[in-house]
VOPAGU-2260 file (C-alpha; in pm, 1 decimal, decimal comma):
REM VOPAGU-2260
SITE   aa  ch    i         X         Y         Z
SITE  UNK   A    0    9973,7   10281,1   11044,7
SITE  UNK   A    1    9976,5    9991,6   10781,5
SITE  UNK   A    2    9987,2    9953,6   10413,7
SITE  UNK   A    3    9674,3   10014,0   10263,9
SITE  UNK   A    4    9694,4    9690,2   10034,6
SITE  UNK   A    5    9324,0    9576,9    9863,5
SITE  UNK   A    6    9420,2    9240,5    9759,3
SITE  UNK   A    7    9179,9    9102,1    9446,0
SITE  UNK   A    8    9131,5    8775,0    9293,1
SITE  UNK   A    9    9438,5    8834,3    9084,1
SITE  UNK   A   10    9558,6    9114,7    9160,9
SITE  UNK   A   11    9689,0    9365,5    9424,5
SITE  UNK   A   12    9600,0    9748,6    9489,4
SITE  UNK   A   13    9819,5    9941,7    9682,0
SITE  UNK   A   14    9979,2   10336,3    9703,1
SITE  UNK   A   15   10322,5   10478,6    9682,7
SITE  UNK   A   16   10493,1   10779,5    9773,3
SITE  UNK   A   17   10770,0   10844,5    9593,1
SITE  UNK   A   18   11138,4   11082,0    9636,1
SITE  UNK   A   19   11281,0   11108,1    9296,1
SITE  UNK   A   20   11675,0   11204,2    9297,7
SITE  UNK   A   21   11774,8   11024,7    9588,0
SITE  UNK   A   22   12172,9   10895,8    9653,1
SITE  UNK   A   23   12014,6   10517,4    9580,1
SITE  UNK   A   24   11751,5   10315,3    9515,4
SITE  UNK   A   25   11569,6   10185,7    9848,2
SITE  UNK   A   26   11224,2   10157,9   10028,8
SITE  UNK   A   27   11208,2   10385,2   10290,6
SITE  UNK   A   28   10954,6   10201,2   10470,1
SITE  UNK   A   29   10528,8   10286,6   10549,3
SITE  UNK   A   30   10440,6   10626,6   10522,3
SITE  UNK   A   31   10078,9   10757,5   10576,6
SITE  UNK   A   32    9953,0   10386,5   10451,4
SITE  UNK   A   33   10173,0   10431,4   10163,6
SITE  UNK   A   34   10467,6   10271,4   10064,7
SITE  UNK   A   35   10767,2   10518,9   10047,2
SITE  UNK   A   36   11069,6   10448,3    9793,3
SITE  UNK   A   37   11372,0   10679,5    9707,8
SITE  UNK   A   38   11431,7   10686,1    9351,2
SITE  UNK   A   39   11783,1   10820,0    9193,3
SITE  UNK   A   40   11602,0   10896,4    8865,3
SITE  UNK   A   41   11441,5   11236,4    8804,8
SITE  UNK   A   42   11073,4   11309,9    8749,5
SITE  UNK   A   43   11148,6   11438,1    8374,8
SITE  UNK   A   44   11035,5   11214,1    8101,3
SITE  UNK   A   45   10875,4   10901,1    8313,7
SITE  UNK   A   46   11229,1   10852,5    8427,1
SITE  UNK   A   47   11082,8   10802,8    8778,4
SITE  UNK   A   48   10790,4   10597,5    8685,3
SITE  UNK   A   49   10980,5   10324,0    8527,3
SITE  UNK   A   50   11242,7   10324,2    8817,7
SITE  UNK   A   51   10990,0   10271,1    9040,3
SITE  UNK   A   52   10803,4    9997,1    8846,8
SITE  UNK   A   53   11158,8    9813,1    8791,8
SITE  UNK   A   54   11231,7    9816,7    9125,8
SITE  UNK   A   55   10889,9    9727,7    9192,9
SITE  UNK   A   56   10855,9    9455,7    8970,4
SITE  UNK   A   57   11217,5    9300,9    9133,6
SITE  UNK   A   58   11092,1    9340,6    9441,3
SITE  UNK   A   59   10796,4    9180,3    9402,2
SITE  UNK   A   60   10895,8    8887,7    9209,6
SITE  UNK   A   61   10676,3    8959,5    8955,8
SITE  UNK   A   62   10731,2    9112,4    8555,7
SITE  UNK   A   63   10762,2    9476,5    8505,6
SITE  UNK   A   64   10461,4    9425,0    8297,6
SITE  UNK   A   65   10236,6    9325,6    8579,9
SITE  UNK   A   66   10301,1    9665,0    8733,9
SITE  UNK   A   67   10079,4    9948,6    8633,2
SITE  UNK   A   68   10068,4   10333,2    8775,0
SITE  UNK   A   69    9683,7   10371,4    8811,6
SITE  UNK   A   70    9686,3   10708,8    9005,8
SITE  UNK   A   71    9961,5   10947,2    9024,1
SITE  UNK   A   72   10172,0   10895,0    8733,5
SITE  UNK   A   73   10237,2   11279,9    8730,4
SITE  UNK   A   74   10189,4   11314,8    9111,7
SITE  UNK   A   75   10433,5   11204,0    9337,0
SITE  UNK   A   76   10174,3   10967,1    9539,3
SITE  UNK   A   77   10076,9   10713,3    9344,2
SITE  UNK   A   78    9811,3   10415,6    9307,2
SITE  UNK   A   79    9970,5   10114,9    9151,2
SITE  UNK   A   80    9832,9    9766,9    9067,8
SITE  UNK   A   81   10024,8    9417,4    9081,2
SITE  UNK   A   82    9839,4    9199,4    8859,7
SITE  UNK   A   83    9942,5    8836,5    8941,3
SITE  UNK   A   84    9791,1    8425,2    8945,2
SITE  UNK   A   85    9949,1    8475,1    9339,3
SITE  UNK   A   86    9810,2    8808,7    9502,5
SITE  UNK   A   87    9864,1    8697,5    9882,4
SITE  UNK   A   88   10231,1    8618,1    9863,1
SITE  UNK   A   89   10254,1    8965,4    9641,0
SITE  UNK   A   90   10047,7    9122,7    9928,7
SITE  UNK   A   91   10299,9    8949,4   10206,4
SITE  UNK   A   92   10610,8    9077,9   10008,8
SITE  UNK   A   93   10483,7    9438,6    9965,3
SITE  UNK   A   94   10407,6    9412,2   10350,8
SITE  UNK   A   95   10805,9    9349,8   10404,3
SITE  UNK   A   96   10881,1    9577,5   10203,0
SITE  UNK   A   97   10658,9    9847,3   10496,5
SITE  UNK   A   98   10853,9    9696,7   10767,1
């Protein structure tokens, strides 16, 4: 299955699944039209929520304020948002990221 990725005029929907308290920091690749990620931080305190929107943000080439949690922030899937002047090349780096 793909990414489910809804690319806007500037901006980009898509969903994560996250593991908190993993050994590193690292996609894990498409899951159930998600995008999985391994996170070393714990879920206490929006620890894992602002791991994941770091490494999002990095990965991504865009600011760590672009990224938003929409969906999820308590949950461990998650709808997130990419706001950026670019969306397709976010949308074509997010789909790397799924390979």
């Amino acid at each position: 299955m793909a990414l489910a990725i809804d690319i806007g005029p500037d901006e980009v929907t898509f969903r994560v699944r996250v593991a908190p308290r993993a050994s590193r920091v690292r996609c894990l690749g498409e899951h159930d039209g998600a995008l999985k990620i391994a996170l070393t931080a714990p879920p206490v305190d929006g620890a894992a929520n602002a791991a994941l929107v770091t490494f999002l943000a990095k990965a991504l080439g865009v600011p760590k304020t672009a990224i938003a949690i929409v969906r999820g922030e308590r949950a461990k899937s998650k709808g997130l948002v990419a706001r950026t002047s670019d969306p397709e090349a976010v949308a074509e780096r997010l789909r790397a990221l799924g390979a």
